[in-house]
C-alpha positions as CSV (number, residue, x, y, z in Angstrom):
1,X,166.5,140.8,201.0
2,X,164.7,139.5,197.7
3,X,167.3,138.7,195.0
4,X,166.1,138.7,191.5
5,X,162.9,138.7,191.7
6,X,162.7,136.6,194.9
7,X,164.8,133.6,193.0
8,X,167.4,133.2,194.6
9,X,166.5,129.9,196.0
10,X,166.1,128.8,192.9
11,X,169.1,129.8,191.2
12,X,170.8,128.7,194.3
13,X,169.7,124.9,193.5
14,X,170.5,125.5,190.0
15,X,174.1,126.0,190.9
16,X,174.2,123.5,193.8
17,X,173.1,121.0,191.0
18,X,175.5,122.2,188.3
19,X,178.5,122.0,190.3
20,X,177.6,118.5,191.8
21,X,177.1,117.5,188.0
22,X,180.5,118.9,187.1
23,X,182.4,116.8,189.9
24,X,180.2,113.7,189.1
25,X,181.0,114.0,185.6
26,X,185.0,114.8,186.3
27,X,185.2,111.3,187.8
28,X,184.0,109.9,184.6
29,X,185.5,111.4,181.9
30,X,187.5,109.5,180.5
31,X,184.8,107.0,180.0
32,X,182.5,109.4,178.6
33,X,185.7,110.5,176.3
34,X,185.6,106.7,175.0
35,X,181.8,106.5,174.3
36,X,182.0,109.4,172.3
37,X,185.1,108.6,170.3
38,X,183.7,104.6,169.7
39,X,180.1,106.2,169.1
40,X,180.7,106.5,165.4
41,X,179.6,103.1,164.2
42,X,176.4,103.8,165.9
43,X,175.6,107.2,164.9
44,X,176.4,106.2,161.2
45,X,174.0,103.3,161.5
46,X,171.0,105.9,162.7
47,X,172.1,108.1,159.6
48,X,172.2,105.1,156.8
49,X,168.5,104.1,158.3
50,X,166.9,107.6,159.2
51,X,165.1,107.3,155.7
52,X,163.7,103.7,156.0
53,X,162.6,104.9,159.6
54,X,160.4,107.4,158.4
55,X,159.0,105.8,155.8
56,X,158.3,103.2,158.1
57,X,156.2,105.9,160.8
58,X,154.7,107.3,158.0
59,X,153.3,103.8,156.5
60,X,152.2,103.3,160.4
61,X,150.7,106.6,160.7
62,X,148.1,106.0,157.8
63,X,147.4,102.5,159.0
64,X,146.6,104.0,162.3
65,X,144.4,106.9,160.9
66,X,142.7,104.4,159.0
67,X,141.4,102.0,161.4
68,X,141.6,103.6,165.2
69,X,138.3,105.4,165.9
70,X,138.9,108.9,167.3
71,X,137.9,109.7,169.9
72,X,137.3,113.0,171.8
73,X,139.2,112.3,175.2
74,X,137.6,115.2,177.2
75,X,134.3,114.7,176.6
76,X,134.8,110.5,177.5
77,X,136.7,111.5,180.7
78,X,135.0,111.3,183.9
79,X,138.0,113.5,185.9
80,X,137.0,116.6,183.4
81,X,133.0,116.1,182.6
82,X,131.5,114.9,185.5
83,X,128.2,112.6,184.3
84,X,125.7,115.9,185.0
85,X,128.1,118.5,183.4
86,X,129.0,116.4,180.6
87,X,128.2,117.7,177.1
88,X,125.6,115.8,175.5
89,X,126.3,113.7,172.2
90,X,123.7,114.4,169.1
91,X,121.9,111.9,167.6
């Protein structure tokens, strides 16, 4: 008999994984309790920069437009334009 579908397999593993993430993760709580609660310094330190860090990206985002060529991957790739079907360049 077909369950959902014919998923049942799937959701089978999906609960076979959850529950062996839940007992994995029991053993280690306490640790992951302590990263969380001495995370603070390090999250604030991601919040104080978050601006400088995307001004940064941006300023390498225009340097990179500005002096990589472009160039059009599927037509230069062998795997999807074999030499005799690739399309032909103008000029």
């Amino acid at each position: 008999m077909k369950v959902i579908g014919g998923l049942g397999p799937e959701l089978s593993r999906i609960v076979d994984g959850s529950t062996s993430l839940a007992i994995e993760g029991e053993k280690s709580v306490y640790q992951i309790g302590e990263l969380i609660d001495r995370s603070h310094p390090a999250l604030n330190s991601q919040v104080q920069t978050a601006d400088s860090i995307a001004t940064w990206v941006q300023h390498m985002a225009s340097i990179t437009e500005k002096r990589a060529p472009t160039v059009d991957l599927c037509e230069s790739d062998e795997a999807l334009h074999p030499a005799e079907r690739r399309p032909q360049r103008e000029g």
